[in-house]
C-alpha positions in Angstrom: -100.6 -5.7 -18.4 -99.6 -4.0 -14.8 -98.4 -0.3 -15.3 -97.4 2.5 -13.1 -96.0 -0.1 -10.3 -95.7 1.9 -7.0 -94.3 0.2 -3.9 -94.2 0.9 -0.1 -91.8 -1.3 1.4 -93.4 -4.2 0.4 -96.8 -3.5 -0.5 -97.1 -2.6 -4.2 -99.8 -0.6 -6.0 -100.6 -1.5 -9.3 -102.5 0.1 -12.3 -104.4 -2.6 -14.6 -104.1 -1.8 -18.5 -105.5 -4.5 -20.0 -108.8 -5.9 -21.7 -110.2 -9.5 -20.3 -111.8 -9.9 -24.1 -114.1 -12.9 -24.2 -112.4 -14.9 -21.2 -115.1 -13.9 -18.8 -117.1 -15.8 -20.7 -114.3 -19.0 -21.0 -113.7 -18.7 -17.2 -117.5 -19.0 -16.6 -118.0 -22.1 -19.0 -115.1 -23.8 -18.0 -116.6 -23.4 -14.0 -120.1 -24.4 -15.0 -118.8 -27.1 -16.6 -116.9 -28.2 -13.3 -119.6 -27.1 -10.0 -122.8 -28.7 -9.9 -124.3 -25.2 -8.6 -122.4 -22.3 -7.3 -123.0 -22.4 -3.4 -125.5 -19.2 -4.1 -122.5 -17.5 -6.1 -120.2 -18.0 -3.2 -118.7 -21.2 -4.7 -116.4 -24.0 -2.5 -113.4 -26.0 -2.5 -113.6 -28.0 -5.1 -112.6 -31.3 -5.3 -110.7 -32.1 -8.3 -109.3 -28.1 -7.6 -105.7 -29.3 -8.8 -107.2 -30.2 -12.1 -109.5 -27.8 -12.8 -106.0 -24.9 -11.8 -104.6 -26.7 -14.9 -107.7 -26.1 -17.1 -108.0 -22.2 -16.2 -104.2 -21.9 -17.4 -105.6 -22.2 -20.5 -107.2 -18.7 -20.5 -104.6 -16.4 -21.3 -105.6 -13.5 -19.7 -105.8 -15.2 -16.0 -102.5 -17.1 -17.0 -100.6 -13.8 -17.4 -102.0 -11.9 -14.6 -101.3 -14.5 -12.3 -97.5 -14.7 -13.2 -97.2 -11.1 -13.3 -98.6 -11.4 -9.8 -96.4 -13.9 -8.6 -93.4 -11.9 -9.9 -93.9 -9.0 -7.7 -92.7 -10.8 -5.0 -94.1 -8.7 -2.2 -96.4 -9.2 0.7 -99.2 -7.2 0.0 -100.7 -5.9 -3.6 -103.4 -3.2 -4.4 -104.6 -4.0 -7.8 -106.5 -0.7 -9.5 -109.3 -1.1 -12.5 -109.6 -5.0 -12.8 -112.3 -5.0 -15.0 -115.2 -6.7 -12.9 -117.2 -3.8 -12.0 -120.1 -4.2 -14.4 -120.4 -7.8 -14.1 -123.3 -9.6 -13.1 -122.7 -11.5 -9.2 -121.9 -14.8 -10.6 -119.8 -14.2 -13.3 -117.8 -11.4 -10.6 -117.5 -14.2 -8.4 -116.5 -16.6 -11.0 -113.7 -14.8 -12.2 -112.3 -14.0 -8.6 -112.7 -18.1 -7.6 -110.5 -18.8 -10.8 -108.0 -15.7 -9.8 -107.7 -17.4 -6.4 -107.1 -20.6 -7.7 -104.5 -19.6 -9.6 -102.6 -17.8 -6.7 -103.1 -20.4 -4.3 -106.3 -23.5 -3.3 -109.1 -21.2 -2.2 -110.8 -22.3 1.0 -114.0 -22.5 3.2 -113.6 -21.5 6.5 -117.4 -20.9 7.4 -118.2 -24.6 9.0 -122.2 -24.0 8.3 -122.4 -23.0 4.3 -118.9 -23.8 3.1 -118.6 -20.9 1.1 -115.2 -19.9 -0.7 -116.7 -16.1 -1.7 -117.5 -14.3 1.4 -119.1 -10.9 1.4 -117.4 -8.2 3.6 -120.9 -6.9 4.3 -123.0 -5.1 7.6 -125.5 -7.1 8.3 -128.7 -6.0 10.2 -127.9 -5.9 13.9 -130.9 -8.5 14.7 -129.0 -10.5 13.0 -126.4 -10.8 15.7 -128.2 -12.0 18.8 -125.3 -10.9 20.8 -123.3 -13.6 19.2 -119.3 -12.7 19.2 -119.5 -11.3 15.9 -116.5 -11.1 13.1 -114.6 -7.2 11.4 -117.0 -8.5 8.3 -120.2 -8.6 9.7 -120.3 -4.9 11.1 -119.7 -1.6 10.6 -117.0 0.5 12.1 -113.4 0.2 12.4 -111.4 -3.8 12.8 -108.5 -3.8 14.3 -105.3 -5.3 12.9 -105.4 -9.0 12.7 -104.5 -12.0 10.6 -107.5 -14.1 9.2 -108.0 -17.7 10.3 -105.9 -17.0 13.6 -108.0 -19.2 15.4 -107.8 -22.2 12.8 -105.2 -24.9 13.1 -103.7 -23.7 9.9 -104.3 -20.1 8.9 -104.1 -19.6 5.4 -101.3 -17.9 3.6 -103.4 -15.3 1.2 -106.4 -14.0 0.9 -107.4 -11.4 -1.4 -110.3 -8.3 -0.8 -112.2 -7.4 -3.9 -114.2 -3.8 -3.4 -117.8 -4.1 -5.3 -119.0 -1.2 -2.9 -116.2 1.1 -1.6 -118.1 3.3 1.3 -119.3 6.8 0.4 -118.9 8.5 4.0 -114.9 8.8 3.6 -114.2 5.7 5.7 -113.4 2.5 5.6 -109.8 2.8 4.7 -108.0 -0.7 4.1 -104.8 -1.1 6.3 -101.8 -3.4 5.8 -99.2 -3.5 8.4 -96.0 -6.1 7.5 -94.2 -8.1 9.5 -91.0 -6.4 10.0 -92.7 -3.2 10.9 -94.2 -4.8 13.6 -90.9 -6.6 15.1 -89.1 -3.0 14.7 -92.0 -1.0 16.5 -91.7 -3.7 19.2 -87.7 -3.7 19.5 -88.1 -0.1 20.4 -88.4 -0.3 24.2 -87.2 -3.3 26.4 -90.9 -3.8 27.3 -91.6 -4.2 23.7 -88.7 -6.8 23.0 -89.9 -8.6 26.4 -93.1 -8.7 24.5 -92.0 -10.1 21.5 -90.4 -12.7 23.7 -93.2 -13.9 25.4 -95.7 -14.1 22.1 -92.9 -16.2 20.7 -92.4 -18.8 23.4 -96.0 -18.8 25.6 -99.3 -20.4 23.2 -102.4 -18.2 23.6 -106.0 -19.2 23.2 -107.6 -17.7 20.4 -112.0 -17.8 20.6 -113.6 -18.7 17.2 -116.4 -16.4 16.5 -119.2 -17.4 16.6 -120.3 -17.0 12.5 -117.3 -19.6 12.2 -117.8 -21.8 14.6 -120.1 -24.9 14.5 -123.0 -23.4 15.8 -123.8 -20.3 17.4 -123.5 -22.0 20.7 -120.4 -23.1 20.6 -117.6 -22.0 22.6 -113.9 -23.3 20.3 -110.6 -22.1 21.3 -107.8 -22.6 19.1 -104.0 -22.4 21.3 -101.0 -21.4 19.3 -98.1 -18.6 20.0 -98.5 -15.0 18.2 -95.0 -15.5 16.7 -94.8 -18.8 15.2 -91.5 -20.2 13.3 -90.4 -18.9 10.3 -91.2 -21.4 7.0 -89.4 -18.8 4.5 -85.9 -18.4 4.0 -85.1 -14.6 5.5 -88.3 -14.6 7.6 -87.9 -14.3 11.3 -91.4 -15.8 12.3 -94.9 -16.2 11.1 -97.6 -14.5 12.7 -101.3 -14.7 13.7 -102.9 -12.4 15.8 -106.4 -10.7 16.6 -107.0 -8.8 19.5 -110.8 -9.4 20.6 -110.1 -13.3 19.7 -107.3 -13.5 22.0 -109.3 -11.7 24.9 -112.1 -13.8 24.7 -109.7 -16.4 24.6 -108.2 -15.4 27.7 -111.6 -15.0 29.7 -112.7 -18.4 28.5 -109.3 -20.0 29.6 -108.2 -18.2 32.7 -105.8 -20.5 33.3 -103.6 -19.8 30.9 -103.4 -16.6 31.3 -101.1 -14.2 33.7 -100.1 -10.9 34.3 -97.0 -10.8 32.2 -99.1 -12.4 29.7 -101.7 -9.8 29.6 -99.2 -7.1 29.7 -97.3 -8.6 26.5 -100.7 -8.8 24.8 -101.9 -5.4 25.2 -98.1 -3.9 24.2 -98.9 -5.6 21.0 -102.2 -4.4 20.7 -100.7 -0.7 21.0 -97.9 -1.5 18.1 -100.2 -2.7 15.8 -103.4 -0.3 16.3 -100.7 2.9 16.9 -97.2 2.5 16.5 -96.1 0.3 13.5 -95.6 1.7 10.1 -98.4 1.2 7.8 -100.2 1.5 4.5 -103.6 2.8 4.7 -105.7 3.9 1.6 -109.1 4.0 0.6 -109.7 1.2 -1.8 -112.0 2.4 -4.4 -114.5 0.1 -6.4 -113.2 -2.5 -8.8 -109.8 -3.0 -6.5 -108.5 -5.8 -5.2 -106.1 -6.4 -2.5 -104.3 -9.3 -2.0 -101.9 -10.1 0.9 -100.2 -12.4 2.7 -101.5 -13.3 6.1 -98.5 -14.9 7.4 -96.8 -12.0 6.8 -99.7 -8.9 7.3 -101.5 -7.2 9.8 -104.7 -6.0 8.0 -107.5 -3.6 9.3 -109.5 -0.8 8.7 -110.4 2.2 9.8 -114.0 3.2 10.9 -116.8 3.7 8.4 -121.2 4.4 8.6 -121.9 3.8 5.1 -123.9 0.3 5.2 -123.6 -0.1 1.3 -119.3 -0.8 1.5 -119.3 -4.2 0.1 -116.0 -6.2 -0.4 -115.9 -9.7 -1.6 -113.1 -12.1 0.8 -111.5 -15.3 -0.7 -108.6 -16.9 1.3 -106.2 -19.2 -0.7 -104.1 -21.9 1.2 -100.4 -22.8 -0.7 -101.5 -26.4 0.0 -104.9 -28.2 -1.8 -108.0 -28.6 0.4 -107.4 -32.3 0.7 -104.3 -31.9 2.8 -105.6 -28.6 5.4 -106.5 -29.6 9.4 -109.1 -28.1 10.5 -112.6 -26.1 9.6 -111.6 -25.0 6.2 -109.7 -28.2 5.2 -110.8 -31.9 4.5 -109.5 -33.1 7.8 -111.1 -32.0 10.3 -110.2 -31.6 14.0 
């Protein structure tokens, strides 16, 4: 099912040699049996999720790739040929929202259309309005970040599926782990001060404004860069984007100071310049999945307005039980 397994520390690339058969067509059944209406293809949380993960083991092809999945055991995963390309938007969709709930309980973090599927997409500058705008609304390059830093509880996957990779050789996908991020910042006393500080010292992180409750809204979410570790071997968990965090900071001068700016641009340097990383472009049909405890992800600058990827974050915990935006609880 997954051949010619290549890993970089521990990211693997995968080759797909497999047919799906007919269980496009089970997966889609089984799901239009279940919604009441697809969210215009971009699907939500739903809320018997826990039993409807039970029916979708029953398709054999999604059963299987979600173990072999699960057995890599690594914290980020490029996934070559998938077999979606020629599908039609909803049934695409459809198969990613039953991948996802396999992996994990896929979530909503926009607050306005609840959507699970969101599209990785440029979209026209009047759109904007000079809100603070998100990596997936533009564009260019994003820096290295986690998703949901600015949520009470940041999911622990999400995947990217390419339906458009860009034609202008850009728009590389870039995964930076966790321990390549702690080295690059043991490197100089600074860097370790750094660390130190992000560990210890809760910064405030601005929702953008496509997240946030309405475009007028100014939320700030406060939590350390570095948070404890919830895996055994693991020496923390991180969340951390850049413009969020500086935005954050000029909202909330007050809890900012000097040594605190100082440790937030020496991690800015690591993670856009210094860390080890993967970087590849990811062509059509690929999906990347990663874990964004664990990840730094970005990309690298691109023109071509037709690069379309597909996002879905997954929590390890069902919908009912998240805090915050993209749970049932909210704060």
């Amino acid at each position: 099912m997954l051949s010619s397994v290549e890993y970089q520390g521990k990211i693997a690339k995968v080759n797909i040699d497999f047919s799906w058969n007919n269980d496009f067509n089970i997966i889609f059944d089984i799901l239009s049996q279940r919604f009441n209406g697809f969210n215009d293809n971009g699907f939500y949380p739903h809320p018997d999720e826990v039993v409807l993960r039970q029916e979708l083991k029953e398709v054999s092809t999604l059963r299987r790739l979600a173990e072999r999945i699960g057995a890599l055991n690594v914290n980020g995963l490029v996934l070559h040929n998938l077999g979606l390309r020629d599908l039609p938007e909803e049934r695409r969709n459809a198969v990613l929202y039953a991948l996802t709930l396999m992996l994990g309980y896929p979530t909503s973090t926009d607050q306005r259309t609840g959507r699970v599927a969101w599209d990785v997409k440029a979209r026209p500058a009047s759109d904007s309005d000079g809100r603070f705008v998100t990596f997936s609304e533009r564009v260019g390059s994003a820096d290295m970040h986690t998703d949901s830093s600015f949520y009470p509880m940041p999911e622990e996957q999400f995947i990217l599926y390419v339906v458009n990779a860009a034609q202008c050789d850009g728009g590389h996908s870039i995964l930076i782990d966790a321990d390549d991020v702690y080295a690059a910042l043991q490197r100089t006393p600074e860097g370790a001060a750094a660390f130190e500080l992000l560990r210890t010292t809760p910064v405030p992180f601005r929702v953008p404004a496509v997240y946030a409750a309405g475009d007028d809204n100014l939320e700030i979410h406060v939590a350390p860069v570095f948070g404890p570790p919830v895996r055994a071997g693991d020496r923390f968990t991180m969340r951390w984007r850049y413009d969020a965090i500086k935005k954050g900071l000029a909202a909330r001068p007050d809890m900012g100071s000097p040594a605190l700016e100082d440790a937030v641009e020496i991690m800015h340097r690591v993670a856009e310049r210094e860390a080890t990383r993967f970087m590849e472009q990811l062509p059509t049909d690929t999906l990347m999945l990663a874990d964004n405890h664990r990840m730094l992800h970005g990309r690298t600058t691109y023109t071509d307005e037709r690069r379309h990827l597909i996002r879905i974050r997954m929590s390890e915990v069902p919908n009912a039980q998240r805090i915050g935006p993209s749970g049932v609880v909210r704060d």
